[in-house]
N, C-alpha and C positions, 0 to 999 in steps of 0.2 A: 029897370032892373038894377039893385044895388051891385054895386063893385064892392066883392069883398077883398079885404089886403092880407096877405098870406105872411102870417107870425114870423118874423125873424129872429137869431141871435143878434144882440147890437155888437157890432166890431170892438165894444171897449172891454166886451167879457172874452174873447175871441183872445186878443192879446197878452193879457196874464194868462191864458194859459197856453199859448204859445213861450213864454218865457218861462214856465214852473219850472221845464229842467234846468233851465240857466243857474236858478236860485237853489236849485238841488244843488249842481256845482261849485257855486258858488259857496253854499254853507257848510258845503263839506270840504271844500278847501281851507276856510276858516276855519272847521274843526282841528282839519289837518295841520294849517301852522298853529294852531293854538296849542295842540298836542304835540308839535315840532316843539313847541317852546317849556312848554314843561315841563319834558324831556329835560332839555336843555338845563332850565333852571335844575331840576334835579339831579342831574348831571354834577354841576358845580357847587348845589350844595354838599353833595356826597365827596366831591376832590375837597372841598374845603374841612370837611368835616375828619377826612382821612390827614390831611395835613395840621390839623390840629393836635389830631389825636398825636401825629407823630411830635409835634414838636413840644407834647406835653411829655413826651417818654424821653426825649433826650434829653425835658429840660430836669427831669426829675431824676433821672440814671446819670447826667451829666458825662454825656460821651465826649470827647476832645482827644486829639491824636497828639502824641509827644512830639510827632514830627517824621520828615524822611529820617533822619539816621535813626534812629531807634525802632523805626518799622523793617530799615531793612536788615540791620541786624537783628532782631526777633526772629524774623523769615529764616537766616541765616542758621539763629542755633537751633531753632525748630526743625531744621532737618537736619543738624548736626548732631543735636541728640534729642532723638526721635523716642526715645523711651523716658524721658522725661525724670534722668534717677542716676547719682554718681557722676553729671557730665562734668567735664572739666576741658575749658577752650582756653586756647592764647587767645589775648587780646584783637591781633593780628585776623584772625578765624572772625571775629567779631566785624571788628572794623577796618576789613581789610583795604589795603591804599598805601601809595610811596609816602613812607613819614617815617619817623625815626621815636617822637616824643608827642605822648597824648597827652592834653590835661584836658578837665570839665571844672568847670568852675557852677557853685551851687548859684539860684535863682537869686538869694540877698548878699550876693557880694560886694565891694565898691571899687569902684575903677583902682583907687590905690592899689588896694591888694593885688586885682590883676595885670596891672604894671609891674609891682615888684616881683609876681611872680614868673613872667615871662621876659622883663629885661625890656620891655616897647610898652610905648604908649598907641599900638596902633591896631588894637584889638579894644573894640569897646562894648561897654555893658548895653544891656537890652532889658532892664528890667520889667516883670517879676523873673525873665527866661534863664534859662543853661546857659553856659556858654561852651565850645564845644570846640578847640583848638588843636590844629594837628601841627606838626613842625618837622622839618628834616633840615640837618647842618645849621641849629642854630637858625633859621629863617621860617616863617608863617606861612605855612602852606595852602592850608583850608583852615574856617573860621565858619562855624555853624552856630544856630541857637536854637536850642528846643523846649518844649514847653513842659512843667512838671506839674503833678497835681498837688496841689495843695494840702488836702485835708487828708489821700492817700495816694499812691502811688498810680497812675494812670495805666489803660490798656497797650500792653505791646511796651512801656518805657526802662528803662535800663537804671539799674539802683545801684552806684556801687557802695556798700556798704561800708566800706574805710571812710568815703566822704560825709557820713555824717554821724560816725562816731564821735563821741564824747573827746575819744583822745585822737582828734584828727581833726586838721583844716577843712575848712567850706571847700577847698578846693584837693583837685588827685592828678598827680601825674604818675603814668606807665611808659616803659617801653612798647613794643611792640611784641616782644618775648613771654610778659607778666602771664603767666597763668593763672585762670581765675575757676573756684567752686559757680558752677551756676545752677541756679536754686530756682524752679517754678514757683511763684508764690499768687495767690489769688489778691488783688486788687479790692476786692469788697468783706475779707475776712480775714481777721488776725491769727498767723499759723498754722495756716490751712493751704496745702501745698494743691496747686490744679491742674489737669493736663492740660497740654498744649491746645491754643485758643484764643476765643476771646476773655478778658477780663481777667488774663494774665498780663504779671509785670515780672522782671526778668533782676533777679539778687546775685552779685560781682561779688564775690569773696574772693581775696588773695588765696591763694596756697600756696604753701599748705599753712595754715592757720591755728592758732592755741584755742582751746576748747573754749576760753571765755570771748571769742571773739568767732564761734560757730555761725554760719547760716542760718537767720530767724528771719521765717518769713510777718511781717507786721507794716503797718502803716509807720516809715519811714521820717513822714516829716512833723 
């Protein structure tokens, strides 16, 4: 009588599929970081792509801040005169502080001149900048330098328009008393007066003033 042998699976098909789910998990973990990472990379191309874009806007608008003193006297007459029309501030209102004697000196000065015009050689230039010097009794108080724009007056900066009159020094000294017209004038258009904001620049007229020497708001330098 034959022995018959009774069919088996062999243990080596047994195995893989004992492990199918392992390689389920397995593959979908891989999906999983592989989709972690693309994520990721899109991620940082979209930050890079947003940082581009920005620094293609300020490279083209050419934002640059004049500085602390001019930003915080902006703030200053922006709530002083809030209607934006007739204001008229002392100096003082402006840039207020213990001092007695303001002068700015324009951005192409040269040391000479602002030696001879302050009596010391211990204020020095900083060029293309301002120069921004306070004094009480004859002595140097505070000594600032801010930045102007060049090709037009900058957001938030301070213009006094005696300084670059035709019939006036690169450089202006006031008291603290001087009262000045202040004029909104828009930064990116010639006599075109703006509310209070960005891409205003801020026009110092003496007063009271002769008609040929009014208030015009313009690019400056």
């Amino acid at each position: 009588m034959t022995e018959q042998s009774v069919a088996t699976d062999p243990p080596v098909i047994l195995v893989p599929n004992l492990l199918h789910p392992f390689f389920i998990v397995a593959n979908a973990a891989r999906s999983t970081k592989a989709n972690d990472l693309r994520s990721r990379y899109q991620a940082l191309f979209g930050a890079a792509a947003v940082l581009a874009a920005l620094y293609a806007t300020v490279s083209l608008v050419g934002v640059q801040s004049p500085g602390a003193v001019d930003e915080a006297a902006a703030s200053r007459i922006r709530t002083l005169c809030p209607n934006n029309e007739n204001c008229r501030l002392h100096l003082n209102d402006i840039l207020p502080g213990d001092w007695d004697t303001f002068y700015e000196f324009g951005g192409y000065i040269n040391q000479d001149e602002v030696n001879q015009a302050l009596g010391t050689d211990k204020v020095h230039i900083d060029e293309p900048k301002r120069i921004l010097v306070f004094r009480k009794d004859n002595k140097v108080v505070r000594t600032e330098y801010a930045t102007f724009g060049r090709d037009r007056p900058l957001d938030q900066e301070l213009v006094f328009q005696e300084e670059f009159s035709s019939r006036a020094p690169t450089w202006v000294k006031y008291p603290p008393t001087a009262l000045f017209q202040v004029t909104f004038c828009d930064t990116e258009k010639n006599g075109r007066l703006r509310r209070p904001g960005t891409g205003t620049y801020y026009l110092l007229t003496p007063f009271p003033y002769r008609q040929r020497d009014a208030p015009q708001c313009q690019a400056m330098y």
